[in-house]
C-alpha positions in Angstrom: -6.7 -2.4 25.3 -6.7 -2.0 21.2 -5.5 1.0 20.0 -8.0 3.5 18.4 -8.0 6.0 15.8 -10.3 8.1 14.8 -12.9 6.4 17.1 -12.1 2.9 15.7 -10.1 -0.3 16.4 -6.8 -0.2 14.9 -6.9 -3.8 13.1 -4.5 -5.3 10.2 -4.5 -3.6 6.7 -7.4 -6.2 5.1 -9.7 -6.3 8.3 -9.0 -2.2 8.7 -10.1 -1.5 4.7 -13.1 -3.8 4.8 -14.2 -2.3 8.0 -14.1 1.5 6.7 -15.2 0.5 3.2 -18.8 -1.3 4.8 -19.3 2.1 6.5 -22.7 3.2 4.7 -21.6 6.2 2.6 -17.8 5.8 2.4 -16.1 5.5 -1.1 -13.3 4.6 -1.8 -11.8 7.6 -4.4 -8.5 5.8 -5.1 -6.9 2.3 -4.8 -3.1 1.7 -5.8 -1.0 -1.8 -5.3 -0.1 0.1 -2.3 -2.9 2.5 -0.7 -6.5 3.2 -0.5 -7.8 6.0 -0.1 -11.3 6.3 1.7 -14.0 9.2 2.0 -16.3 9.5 4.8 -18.5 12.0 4.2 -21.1 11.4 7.0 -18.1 11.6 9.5 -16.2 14.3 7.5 -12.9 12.1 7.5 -10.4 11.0 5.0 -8.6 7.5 5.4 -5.8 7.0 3.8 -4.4 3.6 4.4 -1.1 2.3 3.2 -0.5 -1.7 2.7 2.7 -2.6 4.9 5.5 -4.5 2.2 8.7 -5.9 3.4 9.8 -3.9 6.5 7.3 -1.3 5.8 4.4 -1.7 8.5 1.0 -1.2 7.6 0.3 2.6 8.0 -3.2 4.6 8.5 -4.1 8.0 8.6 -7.0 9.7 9.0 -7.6 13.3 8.5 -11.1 14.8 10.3 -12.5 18.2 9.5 -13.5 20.3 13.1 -14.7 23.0 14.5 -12.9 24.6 16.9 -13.6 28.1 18.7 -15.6 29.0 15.7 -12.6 28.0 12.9 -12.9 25.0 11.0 -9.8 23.0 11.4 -8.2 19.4 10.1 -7.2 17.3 12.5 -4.2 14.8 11.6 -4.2 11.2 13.4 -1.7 8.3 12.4 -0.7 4.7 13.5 0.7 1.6 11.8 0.6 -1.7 12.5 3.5 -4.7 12.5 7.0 -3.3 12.3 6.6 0.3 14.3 10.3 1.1 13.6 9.9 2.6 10.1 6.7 4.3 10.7 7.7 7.8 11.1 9.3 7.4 7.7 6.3 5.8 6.2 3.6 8.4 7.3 6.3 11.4 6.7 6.7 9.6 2.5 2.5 9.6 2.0 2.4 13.2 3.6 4.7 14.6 1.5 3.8 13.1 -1.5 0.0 14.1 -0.9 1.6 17.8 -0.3 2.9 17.6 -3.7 -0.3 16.0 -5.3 -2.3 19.0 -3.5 0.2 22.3 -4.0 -1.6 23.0 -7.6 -4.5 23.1 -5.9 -3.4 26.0 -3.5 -2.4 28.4 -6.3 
């Protein structure tokens, strides 16, 4: 069986982008040489998706806004694909680095 996240098939980085990207109403609110960054509104998720490069293995994340006992709440869902031996160091580099990018915003 394929694995899922976030209700859909984990695939390779170009058939995984393309897929989220032809969602209707996703945009794409930034593109690097080595991540893209998705919005789905309509699903209230955020993709971001992180091209593999030498040992590095393809890595996704996707971040989904809940409701849970009456408190809204993010819910946090990785996986990478190819090389699975550097992915805890992958996800653990973007999610720090997107800490950073967001503290500002938190004053």
């Amino acid at each position: 069986m394929a694995k899922q996240l976030c209700e859909r098939e984990v695939l390779p980085f170009a058939a995984m982008a393309a897929a989220i990207k032809a969602d209707p109403g996703t945009e794409v609110t930034r593109e690097t040489a080595s991540f893209v960054e998705i919005q789905d509104p309509k699903r209230l998720m955020i993709w971001t998706l992180v091209k593999p490069s030498g040992d590095q293995p393809a890595a996704y994340i996707c971040r989904r806004v809940v409701q849970e006992d009456g408190q809204v709440k993010i819910h946090l869902s990785a996986e990478c694909v190819g090389r699975t031996l550097n992915c805890d160091g992958v996800i653990g580099r973007i999610l720090s680095e997107q800490n950073r990018a967001m503290a500002p915003l938190r004053r």
